[in-house]
Phi, psi and omega in degrees: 000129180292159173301148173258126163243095190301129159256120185233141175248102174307064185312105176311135146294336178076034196219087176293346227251352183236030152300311177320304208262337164257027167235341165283345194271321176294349163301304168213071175285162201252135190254150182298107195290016152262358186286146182283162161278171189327178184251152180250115165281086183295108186319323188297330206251359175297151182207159152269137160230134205267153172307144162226095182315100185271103192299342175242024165264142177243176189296160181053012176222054185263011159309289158333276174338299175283352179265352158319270228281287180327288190330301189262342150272345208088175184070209222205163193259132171226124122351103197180211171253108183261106192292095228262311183205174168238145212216169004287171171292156178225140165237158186096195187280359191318130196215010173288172188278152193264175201254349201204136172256182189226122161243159190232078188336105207218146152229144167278159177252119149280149173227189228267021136257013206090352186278107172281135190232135148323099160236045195232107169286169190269161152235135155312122205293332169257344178255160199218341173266025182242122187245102176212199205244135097234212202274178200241150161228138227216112169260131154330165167188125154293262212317358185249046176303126205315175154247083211076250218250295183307123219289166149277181193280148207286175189222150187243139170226114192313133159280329158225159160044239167303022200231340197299318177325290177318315187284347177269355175264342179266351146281317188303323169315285183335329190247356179328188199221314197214127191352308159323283177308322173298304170266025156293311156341287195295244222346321161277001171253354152310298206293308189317334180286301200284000218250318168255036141117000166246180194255127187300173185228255176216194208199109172262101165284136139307067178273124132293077199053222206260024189267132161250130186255003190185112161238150171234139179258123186253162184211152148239000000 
């Protein structure tokens, strides 16, 4: 039986006057001593990987999906980061440079020449009923091997700068212990966004029982 993956949506308030006071708060939250620092991304080891349409992989499950397409063609599970969005997402006319990219603890199906293929479709980051194939852009990782069946936690990594903020708050969100703790995070990670120039939206959090497996932050 698949995991049910619950989504709660966060509404920015606009009520900038309590910027001031969740940037005081981030002194002293107590932040997670397992949460990791960025993931360091070598630009050399990034690749593309093209889809290979599998009729029985379905989305968010490609652990299942590759071992399906091994079973059955052969070859091996490779292991790594998939380059989920750069963020925040923007809707509307939105055109600032984004501050963070989101990578997302993924295996690829290698196959029995060597060649890494997709066999995990997408869901579209704003419409979630819209399903399709493209290609994944994908760093290797030994160390980033599943836990059992279940990816580790997605990683935010600054693109400028201006992003270092965001991206560490939005791992600390990520590693939160407890809803509460969580959304003191994201609310500093609302202010920090808006502090360059975008105007917050919401927020989608992702869960698997008491797991978060996925935040998006929107913006114009």
């Amino acid at each position: 039986m698949a995991d049910f993956v619950q989504t709660t949506v966060i509404a920015w308030d606009g009520d900038t006057h309590q910027l001031a006071r969740w940037f005081e708060e981030q002194q002293h939250l107590p932040a997670n001593p397992r949460c990791p620092g960025s993931l360091a991304v070598d630009p050399a080891a990034v690749v593309t990987v093209e889809p290979f349409p599998f009729d029985k992989s379905v989305p968010q499950r490609c652990f299942e999906n590759v071992e399906a397409v091994v079973g059955a063609l052969g070859g091996e599970f490779a292991f790594g980061w998939a380059l989920g969005h750069r963020g925040p997402l923007q809707v509307g006319d939105g055109s600032h440079a984004p501050l963070y990219s989101r990578w997302v603890n993924h295996v690829v199906w290698r196959d029995a020449a060597g060649m890494l293929w997709e066999v995990t479709p997408h869901f579209d980051a704003h419409d979630r009923s819209q399903i399709g194939w493209r290609p994944t852009i994908f760093v290797i990782d030994e160390g980033a091997a599943f836990q059992g069946r279940n990816p580790q936690l997605t990683q935010h990594t600054p693109l400028r700068p201006e992003g270092k903020l965001v991206s560490n708050l939005l791992n600390q969100a990520q590693h939160a212990d407890t809803d509460q703790l969580r959304l003191q995070w994201l609310r500093l990670a609302f202010a920090a966004i808006e502090k360059q120039g975008f105007r917050p939206k919401h927020c989608r959090v992702e869960s698997i029982g008491a797991r978060t497996s996925n935040i998006m932050l929107f913006a114009e």
